[in-house]
PDB file of N, H, CA, C and O in Angstrom:
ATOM      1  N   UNK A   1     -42.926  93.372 241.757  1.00  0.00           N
ATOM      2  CA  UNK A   1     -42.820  91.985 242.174  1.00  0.00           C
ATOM      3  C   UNK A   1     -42.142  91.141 241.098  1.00  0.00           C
ATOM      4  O   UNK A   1     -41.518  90.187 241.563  1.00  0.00           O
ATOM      5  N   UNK A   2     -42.112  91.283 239.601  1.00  0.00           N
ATOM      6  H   UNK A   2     -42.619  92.058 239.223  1.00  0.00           H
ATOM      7  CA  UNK A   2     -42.047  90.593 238.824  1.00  0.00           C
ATOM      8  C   UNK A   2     -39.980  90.742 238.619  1.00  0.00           C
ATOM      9  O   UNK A   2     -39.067  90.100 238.099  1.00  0.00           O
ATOM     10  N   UNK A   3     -40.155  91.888 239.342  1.00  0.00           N
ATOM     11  H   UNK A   3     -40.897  92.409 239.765  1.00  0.00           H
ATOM     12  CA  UNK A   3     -38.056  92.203 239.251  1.00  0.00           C
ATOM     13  C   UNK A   3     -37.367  91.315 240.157  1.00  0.00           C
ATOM     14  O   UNK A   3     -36.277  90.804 239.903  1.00  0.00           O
ATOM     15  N   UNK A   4     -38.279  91.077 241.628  1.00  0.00           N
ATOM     16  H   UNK A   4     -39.165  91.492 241.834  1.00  0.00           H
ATOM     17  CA  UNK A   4     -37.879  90.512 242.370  1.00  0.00           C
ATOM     18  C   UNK A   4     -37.568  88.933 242.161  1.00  0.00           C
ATOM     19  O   UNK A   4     -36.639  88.244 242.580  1.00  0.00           O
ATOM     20  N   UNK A   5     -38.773  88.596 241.300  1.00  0.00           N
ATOM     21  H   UNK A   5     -39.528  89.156 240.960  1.00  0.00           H
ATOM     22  CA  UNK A   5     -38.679  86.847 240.945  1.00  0.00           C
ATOM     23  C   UNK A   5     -37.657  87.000 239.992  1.00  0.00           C
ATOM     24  O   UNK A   5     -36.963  85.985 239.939  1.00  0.00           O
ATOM     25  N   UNK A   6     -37.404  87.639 239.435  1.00  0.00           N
ATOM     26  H   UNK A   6     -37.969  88.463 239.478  1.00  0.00           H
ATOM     27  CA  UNK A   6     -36.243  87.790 238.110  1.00  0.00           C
ATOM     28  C   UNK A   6     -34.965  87.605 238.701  1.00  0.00           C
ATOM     29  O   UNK A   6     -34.021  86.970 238.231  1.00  0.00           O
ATOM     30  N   UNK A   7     -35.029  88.267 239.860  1.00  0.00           N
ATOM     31  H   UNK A   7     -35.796  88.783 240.242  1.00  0.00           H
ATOM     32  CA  UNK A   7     -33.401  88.836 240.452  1.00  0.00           C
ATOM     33  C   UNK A   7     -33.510  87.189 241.197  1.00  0.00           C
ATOM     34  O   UNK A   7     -32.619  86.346 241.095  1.00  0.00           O
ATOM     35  N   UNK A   8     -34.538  87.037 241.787  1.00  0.00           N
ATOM     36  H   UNK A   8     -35.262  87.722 241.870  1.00  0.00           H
ATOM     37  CA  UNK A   8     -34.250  85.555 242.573  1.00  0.00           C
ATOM     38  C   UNK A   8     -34.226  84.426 241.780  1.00  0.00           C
ATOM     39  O   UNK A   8     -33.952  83.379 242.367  1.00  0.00           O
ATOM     40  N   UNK A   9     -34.486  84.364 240.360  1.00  0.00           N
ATOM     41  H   UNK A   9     -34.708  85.215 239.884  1.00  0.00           H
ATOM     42  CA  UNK A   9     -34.960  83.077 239.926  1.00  0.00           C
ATOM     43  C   UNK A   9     -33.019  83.297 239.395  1.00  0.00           C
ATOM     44  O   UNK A   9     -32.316  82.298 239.547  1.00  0.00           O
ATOM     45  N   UNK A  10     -32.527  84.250 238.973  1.00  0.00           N
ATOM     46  H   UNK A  10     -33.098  85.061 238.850  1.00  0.00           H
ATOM     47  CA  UNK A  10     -31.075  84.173 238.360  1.00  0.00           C
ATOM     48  C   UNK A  10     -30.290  84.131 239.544  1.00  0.00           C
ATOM     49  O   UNK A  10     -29.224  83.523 239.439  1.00  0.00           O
ATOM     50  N   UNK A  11     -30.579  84.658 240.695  1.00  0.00           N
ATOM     51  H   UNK A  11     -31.444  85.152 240.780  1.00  0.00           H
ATOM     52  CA  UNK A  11     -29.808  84.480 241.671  1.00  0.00           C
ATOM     53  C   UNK A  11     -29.554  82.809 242.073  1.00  0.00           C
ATOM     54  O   UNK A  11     -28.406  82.388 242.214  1.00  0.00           O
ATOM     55  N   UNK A  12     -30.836  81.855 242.249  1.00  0.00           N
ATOM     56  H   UNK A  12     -31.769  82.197 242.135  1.00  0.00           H
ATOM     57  CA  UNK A  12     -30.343  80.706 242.317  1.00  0.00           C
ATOM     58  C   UNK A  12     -30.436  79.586 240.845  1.00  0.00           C
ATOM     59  O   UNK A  12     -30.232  78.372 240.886  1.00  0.00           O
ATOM     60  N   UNK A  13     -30.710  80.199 239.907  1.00  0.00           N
ATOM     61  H   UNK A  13     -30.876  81.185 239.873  1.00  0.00           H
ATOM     62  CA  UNK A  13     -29.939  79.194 238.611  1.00  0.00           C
ATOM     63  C   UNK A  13     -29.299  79.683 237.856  1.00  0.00           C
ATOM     64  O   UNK A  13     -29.001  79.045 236.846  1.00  0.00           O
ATOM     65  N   UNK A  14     -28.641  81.543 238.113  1.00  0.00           N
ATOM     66  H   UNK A  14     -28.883  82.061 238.933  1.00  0.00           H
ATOM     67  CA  UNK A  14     -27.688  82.039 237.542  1.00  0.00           C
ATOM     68  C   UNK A  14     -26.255  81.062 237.441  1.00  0.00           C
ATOM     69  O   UNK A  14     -26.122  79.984 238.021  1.00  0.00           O
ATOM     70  N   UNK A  15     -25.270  81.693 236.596  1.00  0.00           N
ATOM     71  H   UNK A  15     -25.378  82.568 236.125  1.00  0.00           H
ATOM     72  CA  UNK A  15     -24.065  81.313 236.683  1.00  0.00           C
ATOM     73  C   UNK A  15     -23.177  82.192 237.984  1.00  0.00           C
ATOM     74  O   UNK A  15     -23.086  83.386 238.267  1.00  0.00           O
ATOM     75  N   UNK A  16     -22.616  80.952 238.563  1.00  0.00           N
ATOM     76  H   UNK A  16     -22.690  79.981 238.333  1.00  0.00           H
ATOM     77  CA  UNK A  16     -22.074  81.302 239.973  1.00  0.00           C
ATOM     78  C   UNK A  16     -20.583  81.625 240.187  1.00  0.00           C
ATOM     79  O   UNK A  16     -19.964  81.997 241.184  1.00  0.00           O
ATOM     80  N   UNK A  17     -20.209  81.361 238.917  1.00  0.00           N
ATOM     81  H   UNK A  17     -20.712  81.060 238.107  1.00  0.00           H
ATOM     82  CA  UNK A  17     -18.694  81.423 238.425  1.00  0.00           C
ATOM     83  C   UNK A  17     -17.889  80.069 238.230  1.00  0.00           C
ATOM     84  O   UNK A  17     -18.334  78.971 237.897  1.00  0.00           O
ATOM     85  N   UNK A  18     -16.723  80.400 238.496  1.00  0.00           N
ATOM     86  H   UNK A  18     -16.361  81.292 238.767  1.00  0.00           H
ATOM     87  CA  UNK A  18     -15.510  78.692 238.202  1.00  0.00           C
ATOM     88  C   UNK A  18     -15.384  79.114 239.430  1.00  0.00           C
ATOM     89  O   UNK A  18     -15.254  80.276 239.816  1.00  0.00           O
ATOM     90  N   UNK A  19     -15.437  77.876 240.209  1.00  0.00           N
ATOM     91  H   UNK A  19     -15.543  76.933 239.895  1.00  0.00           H
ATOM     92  CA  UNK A  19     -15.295  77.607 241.559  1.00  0.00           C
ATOM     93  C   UNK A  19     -13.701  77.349 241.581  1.00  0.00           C
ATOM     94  O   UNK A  19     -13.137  77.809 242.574  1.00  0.00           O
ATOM     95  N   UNK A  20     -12.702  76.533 240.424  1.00  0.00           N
ATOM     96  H   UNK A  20     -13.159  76.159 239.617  1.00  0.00           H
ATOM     97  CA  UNK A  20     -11.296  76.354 240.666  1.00  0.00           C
ATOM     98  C   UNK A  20     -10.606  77.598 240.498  1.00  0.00           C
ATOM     99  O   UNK A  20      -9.476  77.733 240.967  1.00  0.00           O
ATOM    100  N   UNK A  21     -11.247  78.629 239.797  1.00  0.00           N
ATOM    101  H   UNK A  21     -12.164  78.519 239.416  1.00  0.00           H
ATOM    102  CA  UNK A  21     -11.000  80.236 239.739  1.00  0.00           C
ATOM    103  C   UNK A  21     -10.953  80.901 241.087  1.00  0.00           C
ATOM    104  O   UNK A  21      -9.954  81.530 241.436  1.00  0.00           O
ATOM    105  N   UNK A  22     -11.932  80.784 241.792  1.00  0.00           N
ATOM    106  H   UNK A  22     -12.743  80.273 241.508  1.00  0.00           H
ATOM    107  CA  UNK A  22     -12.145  81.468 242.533  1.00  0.00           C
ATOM    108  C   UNK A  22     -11.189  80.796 244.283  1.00  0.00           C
ATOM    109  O   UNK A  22     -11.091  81.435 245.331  1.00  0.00           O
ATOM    110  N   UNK A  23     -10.741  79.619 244.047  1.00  0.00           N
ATOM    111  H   UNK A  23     -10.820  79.100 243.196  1.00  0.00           H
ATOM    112  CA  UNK A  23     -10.118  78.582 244.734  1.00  0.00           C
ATOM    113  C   UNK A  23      -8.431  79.357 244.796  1.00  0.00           C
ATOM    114  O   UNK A  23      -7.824  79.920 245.708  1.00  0.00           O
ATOM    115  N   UNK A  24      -8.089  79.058 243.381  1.00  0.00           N
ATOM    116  H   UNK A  24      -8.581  78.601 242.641  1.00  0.00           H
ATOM    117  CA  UNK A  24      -6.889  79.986 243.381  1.00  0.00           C
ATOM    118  C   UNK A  24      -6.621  81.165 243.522  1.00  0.00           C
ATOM    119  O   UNK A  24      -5.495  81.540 243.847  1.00  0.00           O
ATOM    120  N   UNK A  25      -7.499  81.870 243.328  1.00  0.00           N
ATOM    121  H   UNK A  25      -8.414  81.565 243.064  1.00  0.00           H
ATOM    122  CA  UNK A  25      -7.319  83.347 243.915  1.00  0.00           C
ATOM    123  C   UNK A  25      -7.458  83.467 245.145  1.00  0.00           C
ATOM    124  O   UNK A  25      -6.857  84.311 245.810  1.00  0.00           O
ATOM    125  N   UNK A  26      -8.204  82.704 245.563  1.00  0.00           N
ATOM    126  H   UNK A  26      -8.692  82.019 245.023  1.00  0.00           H
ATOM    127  CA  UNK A  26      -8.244  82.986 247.445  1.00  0.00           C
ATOM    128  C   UNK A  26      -6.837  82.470 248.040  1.00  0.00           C
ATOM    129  O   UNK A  26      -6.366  83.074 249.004  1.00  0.00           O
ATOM    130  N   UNK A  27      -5.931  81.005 247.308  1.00  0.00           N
ATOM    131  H   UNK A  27      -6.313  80.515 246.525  1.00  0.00           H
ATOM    132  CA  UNK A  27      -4.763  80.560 247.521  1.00  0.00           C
ATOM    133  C   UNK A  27      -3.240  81.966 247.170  1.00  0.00           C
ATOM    134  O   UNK A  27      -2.245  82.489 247.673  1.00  0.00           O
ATOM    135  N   UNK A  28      -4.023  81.933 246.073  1.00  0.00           N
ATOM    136  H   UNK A  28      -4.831  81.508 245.664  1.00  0.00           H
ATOM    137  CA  UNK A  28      -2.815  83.027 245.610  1.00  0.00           C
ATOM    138  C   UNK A  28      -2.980  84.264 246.751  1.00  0.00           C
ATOM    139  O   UNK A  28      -2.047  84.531 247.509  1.00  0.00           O
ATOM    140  N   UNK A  29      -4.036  84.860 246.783  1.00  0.00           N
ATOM    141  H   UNK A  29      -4.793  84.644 246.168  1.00  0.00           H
ATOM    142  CA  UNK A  29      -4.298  86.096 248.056  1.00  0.00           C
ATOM    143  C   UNK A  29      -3.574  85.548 248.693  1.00  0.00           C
ATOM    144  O   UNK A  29      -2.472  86.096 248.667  1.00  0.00           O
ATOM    145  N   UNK A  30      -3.619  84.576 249.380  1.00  0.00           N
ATOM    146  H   UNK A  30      -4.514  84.131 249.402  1.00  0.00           H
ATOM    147  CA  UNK A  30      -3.161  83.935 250.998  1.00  0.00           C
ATOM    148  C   UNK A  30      -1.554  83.759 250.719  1.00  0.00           C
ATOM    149  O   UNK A  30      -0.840  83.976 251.698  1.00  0.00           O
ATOM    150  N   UNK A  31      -1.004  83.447 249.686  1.00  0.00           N
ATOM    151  H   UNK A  31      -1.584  83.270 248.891  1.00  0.00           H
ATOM    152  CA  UNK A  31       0.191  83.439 249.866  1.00  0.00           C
ATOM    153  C   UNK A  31       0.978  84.617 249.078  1.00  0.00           C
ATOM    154  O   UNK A  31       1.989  84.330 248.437  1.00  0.00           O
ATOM    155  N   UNK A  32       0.515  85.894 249.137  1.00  0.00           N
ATOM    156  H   UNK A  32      -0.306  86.127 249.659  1.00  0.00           H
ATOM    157  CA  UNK A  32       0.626  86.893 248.941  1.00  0.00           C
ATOM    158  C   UNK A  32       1.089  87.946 250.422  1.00  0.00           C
ATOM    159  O   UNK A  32       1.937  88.690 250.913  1.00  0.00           O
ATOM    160  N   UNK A  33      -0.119  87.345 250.578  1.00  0.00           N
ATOM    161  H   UNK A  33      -0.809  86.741 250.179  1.00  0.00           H
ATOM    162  CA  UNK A  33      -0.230  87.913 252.383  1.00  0.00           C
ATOM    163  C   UNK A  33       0.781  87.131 253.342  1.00  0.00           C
ATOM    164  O   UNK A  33       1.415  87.622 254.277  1.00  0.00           O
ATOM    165  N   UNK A  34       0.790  86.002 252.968  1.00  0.00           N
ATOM    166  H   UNK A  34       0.275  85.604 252.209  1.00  0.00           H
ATOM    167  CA  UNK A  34       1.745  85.211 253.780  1.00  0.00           C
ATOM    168  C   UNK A  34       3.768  86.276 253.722  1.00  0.00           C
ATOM    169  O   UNK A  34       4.346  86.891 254.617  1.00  0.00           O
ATOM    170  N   UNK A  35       4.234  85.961 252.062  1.00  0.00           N
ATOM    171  H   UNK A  35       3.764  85.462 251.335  1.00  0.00           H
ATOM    172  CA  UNK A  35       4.977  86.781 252.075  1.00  0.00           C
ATOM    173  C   UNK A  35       4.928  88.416 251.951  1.00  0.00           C
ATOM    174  O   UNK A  35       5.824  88.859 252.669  1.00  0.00           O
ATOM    175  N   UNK A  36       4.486  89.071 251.551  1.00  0.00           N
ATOM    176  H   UNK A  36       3.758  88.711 250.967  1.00  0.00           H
ATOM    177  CA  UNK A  36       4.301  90.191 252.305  1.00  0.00           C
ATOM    178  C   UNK A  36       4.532  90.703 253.595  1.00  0.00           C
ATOM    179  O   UNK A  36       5.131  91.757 253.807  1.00  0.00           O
ATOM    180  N   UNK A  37       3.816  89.578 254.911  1.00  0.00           N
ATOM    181  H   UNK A  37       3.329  88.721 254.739  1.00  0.00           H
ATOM    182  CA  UNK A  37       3.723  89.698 255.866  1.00  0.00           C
ATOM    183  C   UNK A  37       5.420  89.586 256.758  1.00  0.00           C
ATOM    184  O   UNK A  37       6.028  90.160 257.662  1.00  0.00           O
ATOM    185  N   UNK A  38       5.569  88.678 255.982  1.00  0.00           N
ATOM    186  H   UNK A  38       5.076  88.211 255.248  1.00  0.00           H
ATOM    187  CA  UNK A  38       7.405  87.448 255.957  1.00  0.00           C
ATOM    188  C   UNK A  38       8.142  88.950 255.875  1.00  0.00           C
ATOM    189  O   UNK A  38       8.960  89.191 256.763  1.00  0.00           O
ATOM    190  N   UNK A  39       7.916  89.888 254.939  1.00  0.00           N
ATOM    191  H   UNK A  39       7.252  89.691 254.218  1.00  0.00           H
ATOM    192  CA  UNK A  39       9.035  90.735 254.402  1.00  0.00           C
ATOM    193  C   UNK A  39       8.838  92.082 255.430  1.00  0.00           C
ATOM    194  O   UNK A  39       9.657  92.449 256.273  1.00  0.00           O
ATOM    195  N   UNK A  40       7.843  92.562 255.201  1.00  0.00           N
ATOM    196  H   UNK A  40       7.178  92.264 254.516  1.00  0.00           H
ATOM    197  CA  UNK A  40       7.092  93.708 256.327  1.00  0.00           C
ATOM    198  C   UNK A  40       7.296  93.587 257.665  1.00  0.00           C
ATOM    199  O   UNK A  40       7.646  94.585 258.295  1.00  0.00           O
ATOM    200  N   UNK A  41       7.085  92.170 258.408  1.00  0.00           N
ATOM    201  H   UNK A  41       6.801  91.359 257.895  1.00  0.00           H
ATOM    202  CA  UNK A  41       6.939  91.973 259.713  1.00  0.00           C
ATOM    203  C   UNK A  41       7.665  92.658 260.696  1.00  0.00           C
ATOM    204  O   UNK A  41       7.202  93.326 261.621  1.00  0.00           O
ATOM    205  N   UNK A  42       8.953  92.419 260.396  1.00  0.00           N
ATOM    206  H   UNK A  42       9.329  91.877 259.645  1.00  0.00           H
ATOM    207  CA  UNK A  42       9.719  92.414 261.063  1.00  0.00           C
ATOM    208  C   UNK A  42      10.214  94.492 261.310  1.00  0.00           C
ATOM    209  O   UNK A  42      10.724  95.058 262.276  1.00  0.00           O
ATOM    210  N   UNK A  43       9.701  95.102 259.806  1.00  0.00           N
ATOM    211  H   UNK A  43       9.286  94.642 259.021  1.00  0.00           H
ATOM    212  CA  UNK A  43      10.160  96.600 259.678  1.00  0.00           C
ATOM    213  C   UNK A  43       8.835  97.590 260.476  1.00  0.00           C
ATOM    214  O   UNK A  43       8.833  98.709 260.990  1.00  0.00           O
ATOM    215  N   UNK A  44       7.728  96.486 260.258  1.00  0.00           N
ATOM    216  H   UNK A  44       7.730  95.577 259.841  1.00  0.00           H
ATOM    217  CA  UNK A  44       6.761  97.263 261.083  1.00  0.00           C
ATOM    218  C   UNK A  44       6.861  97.395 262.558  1.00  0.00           C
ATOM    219  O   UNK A  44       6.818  98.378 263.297  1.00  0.00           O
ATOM    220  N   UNK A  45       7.022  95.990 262.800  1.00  0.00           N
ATOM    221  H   UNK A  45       7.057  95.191 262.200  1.00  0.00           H
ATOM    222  CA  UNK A  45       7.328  95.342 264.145  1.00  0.00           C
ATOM    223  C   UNK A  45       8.367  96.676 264.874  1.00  0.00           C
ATOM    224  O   UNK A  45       7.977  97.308 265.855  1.00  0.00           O
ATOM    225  N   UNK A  46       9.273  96.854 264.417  1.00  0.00           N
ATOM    226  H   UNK A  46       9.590  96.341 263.620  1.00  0.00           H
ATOM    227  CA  UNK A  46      10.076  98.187 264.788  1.00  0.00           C
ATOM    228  C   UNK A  46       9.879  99.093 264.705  1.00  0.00           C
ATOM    229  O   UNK A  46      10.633  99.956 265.153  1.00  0.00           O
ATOM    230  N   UNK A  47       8.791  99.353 264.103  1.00  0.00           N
ATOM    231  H   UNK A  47       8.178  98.651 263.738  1.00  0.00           H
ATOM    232  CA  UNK A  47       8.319 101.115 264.062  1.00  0.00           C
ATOM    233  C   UNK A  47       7.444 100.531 264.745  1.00  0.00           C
ATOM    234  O   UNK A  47       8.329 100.245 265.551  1.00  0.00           O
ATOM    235  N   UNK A  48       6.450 100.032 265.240  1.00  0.00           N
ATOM    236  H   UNK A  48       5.731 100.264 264.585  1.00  0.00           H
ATOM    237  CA  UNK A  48       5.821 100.002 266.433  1.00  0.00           C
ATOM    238  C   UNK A  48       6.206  99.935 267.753  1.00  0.00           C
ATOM    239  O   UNK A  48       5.560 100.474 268.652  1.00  0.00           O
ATOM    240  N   UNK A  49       7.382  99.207 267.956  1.00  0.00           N
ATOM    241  H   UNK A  49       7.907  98.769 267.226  1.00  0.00           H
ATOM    242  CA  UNK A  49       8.383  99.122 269.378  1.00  0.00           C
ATOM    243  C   UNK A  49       9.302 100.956 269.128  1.00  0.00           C
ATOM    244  O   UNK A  49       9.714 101.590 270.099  1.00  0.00           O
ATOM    245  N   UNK A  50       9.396 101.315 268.099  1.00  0.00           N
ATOM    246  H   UNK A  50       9.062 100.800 267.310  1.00  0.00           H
ATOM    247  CA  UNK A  50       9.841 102.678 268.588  1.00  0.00           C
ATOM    248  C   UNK A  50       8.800 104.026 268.494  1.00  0.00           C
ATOM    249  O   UNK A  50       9.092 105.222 268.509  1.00  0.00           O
ATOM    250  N   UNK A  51       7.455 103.356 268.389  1.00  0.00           N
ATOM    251  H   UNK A  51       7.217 102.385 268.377  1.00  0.00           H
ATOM    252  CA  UNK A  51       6.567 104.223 268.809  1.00  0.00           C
ATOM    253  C   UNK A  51       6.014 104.239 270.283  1.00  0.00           C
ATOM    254  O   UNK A  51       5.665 105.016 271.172  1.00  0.00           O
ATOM    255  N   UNK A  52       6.131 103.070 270.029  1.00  0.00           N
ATOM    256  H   UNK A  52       6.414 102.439 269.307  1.00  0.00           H
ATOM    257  CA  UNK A  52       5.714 102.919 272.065  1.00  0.00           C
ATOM    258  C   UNK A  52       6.660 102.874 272.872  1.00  0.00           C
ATOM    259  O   UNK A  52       6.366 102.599 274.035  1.00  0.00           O
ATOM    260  N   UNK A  53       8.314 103.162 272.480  1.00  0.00           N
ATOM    261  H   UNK A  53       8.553 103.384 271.535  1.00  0.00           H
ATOM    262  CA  UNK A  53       8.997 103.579 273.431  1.00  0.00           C
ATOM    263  C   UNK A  53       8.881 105.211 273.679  1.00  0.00           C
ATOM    264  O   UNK A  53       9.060 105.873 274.701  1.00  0.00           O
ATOM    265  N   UNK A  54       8.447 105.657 272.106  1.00  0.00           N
ATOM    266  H   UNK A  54       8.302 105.119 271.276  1.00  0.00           H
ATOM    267  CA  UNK A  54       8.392 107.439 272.426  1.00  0.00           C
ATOM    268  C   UNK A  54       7.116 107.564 273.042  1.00  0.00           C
ATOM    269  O   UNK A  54       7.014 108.630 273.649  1.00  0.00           O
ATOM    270  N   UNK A  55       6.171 106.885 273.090  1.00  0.00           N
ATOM    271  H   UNK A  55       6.254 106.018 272.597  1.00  0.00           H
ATOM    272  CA  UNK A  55       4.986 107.152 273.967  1.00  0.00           C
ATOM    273  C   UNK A  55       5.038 107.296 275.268  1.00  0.00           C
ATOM    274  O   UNK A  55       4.352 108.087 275.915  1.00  0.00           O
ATOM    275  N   UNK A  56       6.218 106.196 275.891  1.00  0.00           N
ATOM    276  H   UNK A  56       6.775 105.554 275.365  1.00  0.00           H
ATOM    277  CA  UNK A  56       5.973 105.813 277.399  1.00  0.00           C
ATOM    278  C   UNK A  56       7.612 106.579 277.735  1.00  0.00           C
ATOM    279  O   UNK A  56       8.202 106.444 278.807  1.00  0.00           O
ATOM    280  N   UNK A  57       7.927 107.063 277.019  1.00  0.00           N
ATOM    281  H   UNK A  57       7.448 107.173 276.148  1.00  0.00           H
ATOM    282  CA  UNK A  57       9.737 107.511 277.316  1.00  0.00           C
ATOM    283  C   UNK A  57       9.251 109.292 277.570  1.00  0.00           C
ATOM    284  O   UNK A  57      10.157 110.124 277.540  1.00  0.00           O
ATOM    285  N   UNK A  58       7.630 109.811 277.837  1.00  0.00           N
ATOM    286  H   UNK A  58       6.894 109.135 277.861  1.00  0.00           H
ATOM    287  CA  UNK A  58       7.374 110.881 277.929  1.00  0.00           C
ATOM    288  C   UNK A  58       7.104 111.013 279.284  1.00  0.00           C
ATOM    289  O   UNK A  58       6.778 112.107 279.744  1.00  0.00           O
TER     290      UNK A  58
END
């Protein structure tokens, strides 16, 4: 019992991190994914339209 109050008493007055840290990394992810997506889209997009033409061209 005494691990449990330990783990809960740091869980809510532990340190929770830098919130402007964790702000930009979720921004930076997102515009990571954004271009990525921009550059990929379009090459995946075509290997999927020429997979499902060899699917249904059987």
């Amino acid at each position: 019992m005494h691990v449990r109050s330990t783990r809960l008493r740091y869980f809510v007055n532990g340190d929770r991190g830098d919130v402007p840290g964790w702000v930009l990394i979720t921004l930076m992810t997102a515009g990571l994914v954004v271009v990525i997506w921009g550059l990929a889209g379009p090459a995946l997009s075509n290997v999927f339209q020429q997979a499902i033409a060899r699917v249904t061209g059987f």
